[in-house]
LOKE-864522 format. One record per atom (N, C-alpha, C): residue in one letter; x, y, z; atom name. Coordinates in Angstrom, 1 decimal, always signed. Layout:
<tigus>
+---+--------+--------+--------+----+
! r !     c1 !     c2 !     c3 !  a !
+---+--------+--------+--------+----+
! A !      X !      Y !      Z ! CA !
...
+---+--------+--------+--------+----+
</tigus>
This chain:
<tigus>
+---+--------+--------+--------+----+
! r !     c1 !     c2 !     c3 !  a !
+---+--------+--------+--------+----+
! X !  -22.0 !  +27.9 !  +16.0 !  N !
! X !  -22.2 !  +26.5 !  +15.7 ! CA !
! X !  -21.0 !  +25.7 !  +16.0 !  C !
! X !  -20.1 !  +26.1 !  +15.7 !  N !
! X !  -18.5 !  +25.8 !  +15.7 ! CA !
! X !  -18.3 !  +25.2 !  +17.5 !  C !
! X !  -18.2 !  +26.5 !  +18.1 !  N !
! X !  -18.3 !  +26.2 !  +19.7 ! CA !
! X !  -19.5 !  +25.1 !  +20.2 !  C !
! X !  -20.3 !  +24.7 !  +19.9 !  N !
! X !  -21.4 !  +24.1 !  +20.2 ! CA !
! X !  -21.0 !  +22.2 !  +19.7 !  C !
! X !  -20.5 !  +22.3 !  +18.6 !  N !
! X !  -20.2 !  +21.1 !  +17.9 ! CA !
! X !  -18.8 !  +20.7 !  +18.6 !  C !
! X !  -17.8 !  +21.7 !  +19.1 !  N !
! X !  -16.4 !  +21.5 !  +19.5 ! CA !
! X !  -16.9 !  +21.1 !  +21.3 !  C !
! X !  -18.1 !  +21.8 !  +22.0 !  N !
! X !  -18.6 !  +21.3 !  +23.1 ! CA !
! X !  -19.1 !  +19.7 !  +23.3 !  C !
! X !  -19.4 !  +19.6 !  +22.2 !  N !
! X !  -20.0 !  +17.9 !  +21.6 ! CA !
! X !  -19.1 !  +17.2 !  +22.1 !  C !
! X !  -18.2 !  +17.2 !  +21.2 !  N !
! X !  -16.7 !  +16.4 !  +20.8 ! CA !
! X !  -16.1 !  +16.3 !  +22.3 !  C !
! X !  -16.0 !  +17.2 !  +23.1 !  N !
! X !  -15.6 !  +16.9 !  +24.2 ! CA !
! X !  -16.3 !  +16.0 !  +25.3 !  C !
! X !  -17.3 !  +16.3 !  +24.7 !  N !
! X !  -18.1 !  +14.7 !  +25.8 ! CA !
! X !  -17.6 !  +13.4 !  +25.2 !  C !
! X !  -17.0 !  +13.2 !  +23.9 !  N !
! X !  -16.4 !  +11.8 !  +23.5 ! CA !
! X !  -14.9 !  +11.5 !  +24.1 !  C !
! X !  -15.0 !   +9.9 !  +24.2 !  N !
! X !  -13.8 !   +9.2 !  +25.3 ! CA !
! X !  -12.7 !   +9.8 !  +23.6 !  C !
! X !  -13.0 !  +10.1 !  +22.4 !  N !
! X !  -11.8 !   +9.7 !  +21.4 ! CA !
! X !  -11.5 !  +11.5 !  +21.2 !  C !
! X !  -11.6 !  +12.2 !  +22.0 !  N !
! X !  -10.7 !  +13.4 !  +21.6 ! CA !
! X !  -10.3 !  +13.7 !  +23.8 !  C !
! X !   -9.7 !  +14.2 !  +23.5 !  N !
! X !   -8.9 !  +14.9 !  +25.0 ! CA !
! X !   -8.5 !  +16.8 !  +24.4 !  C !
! X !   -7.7 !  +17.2 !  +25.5 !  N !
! X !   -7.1 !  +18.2 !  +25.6 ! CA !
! X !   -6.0 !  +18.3 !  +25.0 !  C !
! X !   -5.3 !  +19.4 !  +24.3 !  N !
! X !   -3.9 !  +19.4 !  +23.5 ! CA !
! X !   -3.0 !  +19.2 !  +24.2 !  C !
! X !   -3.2 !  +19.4 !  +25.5 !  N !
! X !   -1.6 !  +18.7 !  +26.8 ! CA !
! X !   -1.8 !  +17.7 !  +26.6 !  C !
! X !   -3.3 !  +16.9 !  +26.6 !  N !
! X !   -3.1 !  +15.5 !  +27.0 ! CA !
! X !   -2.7 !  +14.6 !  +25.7 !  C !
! X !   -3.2 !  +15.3 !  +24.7 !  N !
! X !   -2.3 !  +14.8 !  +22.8 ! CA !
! X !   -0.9 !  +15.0 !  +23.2 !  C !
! X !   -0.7 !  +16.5 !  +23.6 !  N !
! X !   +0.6 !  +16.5 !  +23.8 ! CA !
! X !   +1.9 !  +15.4 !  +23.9 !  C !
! X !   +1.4 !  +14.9 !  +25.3 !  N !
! X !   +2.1 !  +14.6 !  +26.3 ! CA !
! X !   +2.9 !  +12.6 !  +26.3 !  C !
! X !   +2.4 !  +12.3 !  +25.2 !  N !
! X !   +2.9 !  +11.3 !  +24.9 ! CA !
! X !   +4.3 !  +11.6 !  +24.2 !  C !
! X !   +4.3 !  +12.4 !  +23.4 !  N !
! X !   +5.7 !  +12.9 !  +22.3 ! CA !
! X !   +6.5 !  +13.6 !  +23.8 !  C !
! X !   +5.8 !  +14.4 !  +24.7 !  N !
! X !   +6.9 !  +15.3 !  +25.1 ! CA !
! X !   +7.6 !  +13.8 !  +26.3 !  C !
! X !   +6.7 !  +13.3 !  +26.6 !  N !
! X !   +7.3 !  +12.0 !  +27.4 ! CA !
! X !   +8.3 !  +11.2 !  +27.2 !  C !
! X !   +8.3 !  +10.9 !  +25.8 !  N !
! X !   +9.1 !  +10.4 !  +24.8 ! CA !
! X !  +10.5 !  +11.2 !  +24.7 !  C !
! X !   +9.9 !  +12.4 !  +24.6 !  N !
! X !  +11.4 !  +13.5 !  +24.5 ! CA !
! X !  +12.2 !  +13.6 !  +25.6 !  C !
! X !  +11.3 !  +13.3 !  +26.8 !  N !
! X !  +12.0 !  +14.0 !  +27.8 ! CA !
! X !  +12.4 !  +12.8 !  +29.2 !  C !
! X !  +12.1 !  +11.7 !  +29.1 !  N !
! X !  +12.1 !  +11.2 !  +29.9 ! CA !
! X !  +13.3 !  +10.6 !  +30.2 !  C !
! X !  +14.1 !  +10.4 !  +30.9 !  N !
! X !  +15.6 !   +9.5 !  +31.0 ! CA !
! X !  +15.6 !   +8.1 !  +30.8 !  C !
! X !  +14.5 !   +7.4 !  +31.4 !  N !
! X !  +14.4 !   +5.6 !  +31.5 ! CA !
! X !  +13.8 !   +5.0 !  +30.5 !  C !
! X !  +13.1 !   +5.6 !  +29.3 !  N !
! X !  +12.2 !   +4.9 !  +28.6 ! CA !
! X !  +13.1 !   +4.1 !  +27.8 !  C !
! X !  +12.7 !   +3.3 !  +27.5 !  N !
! X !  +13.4 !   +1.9 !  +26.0 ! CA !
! X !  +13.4 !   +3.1 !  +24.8 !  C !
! X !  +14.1 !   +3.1 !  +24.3 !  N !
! X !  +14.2 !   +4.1 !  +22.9 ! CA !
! X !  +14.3 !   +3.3 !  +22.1 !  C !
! X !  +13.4 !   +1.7 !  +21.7 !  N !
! X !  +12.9 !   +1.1 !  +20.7 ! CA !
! X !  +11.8 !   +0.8 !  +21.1 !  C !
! X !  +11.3 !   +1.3 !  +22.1 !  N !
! X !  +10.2 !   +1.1 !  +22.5 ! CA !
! X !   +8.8 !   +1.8 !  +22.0 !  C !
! X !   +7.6 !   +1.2 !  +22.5 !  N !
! X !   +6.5 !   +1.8 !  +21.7 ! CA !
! X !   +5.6 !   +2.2 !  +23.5 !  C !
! X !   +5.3 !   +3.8 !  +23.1 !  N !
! X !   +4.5 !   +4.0 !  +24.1 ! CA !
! X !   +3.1 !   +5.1 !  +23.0 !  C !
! X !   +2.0 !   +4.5 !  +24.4 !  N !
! X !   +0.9 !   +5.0 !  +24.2 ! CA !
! X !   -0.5 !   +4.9 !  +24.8 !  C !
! X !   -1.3 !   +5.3 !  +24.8 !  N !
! X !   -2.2 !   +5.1 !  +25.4 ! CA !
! X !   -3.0 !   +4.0 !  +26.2 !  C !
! X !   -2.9 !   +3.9 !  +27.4 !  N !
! X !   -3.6 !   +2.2 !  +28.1 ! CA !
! X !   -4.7 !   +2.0 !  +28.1 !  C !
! X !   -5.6 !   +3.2 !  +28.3 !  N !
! X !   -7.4 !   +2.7 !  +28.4 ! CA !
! X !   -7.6 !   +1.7 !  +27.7 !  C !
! X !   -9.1 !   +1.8 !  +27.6 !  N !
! X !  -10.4 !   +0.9 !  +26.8 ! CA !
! X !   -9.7 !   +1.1 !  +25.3 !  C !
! X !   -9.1 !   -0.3 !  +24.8 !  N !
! X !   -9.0 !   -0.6 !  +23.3 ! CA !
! X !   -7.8 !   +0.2 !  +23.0 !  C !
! X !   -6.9 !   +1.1 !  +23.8 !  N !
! X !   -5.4 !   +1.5 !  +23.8 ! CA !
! X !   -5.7 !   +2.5 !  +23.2 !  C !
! X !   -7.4 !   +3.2 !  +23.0 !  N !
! X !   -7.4 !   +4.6 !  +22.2 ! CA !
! X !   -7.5 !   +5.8 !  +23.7 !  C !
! X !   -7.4 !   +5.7 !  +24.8 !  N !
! X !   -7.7 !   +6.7 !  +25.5 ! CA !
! X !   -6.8 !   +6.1 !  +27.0 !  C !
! X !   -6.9 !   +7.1 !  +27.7 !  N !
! X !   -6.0 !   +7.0 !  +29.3 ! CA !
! X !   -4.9 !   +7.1 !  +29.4 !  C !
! X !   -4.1 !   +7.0 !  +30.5 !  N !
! X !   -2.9 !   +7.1 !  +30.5 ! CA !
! X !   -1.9 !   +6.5 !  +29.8 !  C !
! X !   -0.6 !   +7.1 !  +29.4 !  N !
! X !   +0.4 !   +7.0 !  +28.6 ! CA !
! X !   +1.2 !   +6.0 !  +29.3 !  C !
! X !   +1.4 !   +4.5 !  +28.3 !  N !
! X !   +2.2 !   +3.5 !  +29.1 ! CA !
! X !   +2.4 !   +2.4 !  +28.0 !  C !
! X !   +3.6 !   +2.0 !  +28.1 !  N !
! X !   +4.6 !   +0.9 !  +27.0 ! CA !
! X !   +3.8 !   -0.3 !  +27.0 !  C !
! X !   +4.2 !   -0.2 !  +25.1 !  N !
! X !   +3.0 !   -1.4 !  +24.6 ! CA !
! X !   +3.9 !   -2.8 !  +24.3 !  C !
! X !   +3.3 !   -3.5 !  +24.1 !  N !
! X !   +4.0 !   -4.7 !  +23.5 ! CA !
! X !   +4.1 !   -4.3 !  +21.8 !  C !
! X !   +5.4 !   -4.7 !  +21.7 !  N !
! X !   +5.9 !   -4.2 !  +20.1 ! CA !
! X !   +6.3 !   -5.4 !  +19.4 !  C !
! X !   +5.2 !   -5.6 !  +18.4 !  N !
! X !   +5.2 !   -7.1 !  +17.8 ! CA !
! X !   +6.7 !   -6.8 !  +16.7 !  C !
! X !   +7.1 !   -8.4 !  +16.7 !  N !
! X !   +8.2 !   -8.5 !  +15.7 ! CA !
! X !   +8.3 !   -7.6 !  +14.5 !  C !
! X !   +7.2 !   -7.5 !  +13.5 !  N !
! X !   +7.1 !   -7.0 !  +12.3 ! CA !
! X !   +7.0 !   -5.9 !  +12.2 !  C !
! X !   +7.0 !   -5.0 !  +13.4 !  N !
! X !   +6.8 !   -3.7 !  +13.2 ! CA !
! X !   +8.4 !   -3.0 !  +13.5 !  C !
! X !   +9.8 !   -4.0 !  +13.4 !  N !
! X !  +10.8 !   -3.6 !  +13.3 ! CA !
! X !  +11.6 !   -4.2 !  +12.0 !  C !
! X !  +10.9 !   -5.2 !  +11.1 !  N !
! X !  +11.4 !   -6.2 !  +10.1 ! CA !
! X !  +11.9 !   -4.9 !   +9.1 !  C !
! X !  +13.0 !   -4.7 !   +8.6 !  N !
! X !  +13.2 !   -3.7 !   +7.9 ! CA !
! X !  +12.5 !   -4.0 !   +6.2 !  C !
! X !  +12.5 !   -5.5 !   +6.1 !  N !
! X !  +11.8 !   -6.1 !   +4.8 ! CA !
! X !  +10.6 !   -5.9 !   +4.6 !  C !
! X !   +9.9 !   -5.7 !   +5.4 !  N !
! X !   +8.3 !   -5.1 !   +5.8 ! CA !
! X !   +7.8 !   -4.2 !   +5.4 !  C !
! X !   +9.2 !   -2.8 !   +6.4 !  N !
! X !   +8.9 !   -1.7 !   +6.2 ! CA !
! X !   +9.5 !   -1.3 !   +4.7 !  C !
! X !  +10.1 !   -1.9 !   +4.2 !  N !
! X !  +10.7 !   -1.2 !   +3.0 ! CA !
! X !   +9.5 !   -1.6 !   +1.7 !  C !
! X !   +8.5 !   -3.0 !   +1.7 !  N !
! X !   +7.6 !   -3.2 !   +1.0 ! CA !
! X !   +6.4 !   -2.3 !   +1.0 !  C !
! X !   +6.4 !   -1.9 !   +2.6 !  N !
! X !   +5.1 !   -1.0 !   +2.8 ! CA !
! X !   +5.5 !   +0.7 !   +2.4 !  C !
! X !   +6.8 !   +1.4 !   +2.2 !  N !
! X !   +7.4 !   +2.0 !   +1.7 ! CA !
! X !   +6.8 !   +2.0 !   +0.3 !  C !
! X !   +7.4 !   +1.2 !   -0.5 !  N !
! X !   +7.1 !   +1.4 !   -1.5 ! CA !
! X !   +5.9 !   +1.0 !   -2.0 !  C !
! X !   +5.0 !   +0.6 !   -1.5 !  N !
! X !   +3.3 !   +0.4 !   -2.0 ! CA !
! X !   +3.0 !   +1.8 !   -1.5 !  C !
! X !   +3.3 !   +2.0 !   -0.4 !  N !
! X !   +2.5 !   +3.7 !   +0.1 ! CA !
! X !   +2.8 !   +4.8 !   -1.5 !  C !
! X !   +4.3 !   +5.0 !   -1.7 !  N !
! X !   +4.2 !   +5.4 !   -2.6 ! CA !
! X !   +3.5 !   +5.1 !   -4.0 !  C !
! X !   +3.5 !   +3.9 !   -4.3 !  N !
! X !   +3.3 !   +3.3 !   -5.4 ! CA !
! X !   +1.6 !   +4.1 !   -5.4 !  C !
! X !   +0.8 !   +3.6 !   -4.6 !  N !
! X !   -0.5 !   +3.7 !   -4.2 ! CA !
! X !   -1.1 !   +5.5 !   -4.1 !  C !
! X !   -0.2 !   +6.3 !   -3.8 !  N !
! X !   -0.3 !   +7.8 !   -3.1 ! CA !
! X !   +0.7 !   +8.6 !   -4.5 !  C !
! X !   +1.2 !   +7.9 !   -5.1 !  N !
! X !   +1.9 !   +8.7 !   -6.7 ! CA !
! X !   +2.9 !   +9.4 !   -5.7 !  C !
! X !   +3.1 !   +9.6 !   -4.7 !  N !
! X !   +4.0 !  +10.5 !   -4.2 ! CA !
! X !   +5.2 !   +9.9 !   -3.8 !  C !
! X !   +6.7 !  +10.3 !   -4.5 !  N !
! X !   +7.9 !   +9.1 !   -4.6 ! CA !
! X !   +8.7 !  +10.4 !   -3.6 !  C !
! X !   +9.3 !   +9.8 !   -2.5 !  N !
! X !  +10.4 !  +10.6 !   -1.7 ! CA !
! X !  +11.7 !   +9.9 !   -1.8 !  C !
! X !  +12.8 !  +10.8 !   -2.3 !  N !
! X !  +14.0 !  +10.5 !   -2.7 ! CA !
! X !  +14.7 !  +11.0 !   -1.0 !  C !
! X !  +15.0 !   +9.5 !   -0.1 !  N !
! X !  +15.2 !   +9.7 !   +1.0 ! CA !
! X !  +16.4 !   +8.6 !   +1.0 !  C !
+---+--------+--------+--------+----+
</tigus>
């Protein structure tokens, strides 16, 4: 049943192969030229599928005042407090 349902899933555009999951992190790791504040990831239909290529990285997703509110509601929200 397992193989049959995992056969399914491969006919959908929202799952790929483990190289192709892979291959955005090892791109990242390994490449010489990329922006290292940069944001890369998938280009297709709606930025969920196709080839791996740099996104537009909106202001707020580097505001440190942002991330430190969303920090602490994740916690607040998930009971789980990390002493970081």
């Amino acid at each position: 049943m397992m193989k049959f349902i995992f056969n399914l899933m491969k006919l959908s555009p929202l799952t790929q192969s483990a190289e192709k999951g892979a291959y955005p992190q090892l791109m990242c790791a390994t490449e010489p030229n990329l922006d290292q504040s940069g944001f890369y990831g998938p280009t297709g239909r709606n930025f969920w599928t196709g080839p791996v290529g740099a996104h537009k990285l909106e202001p707020h997703a580097k505001d440190k005042a942002v991330a430190y509110r969303l920090w602490e509601l994740s916690e607040k929200e998930t009971g789980v407090k990390w002493n970081i």
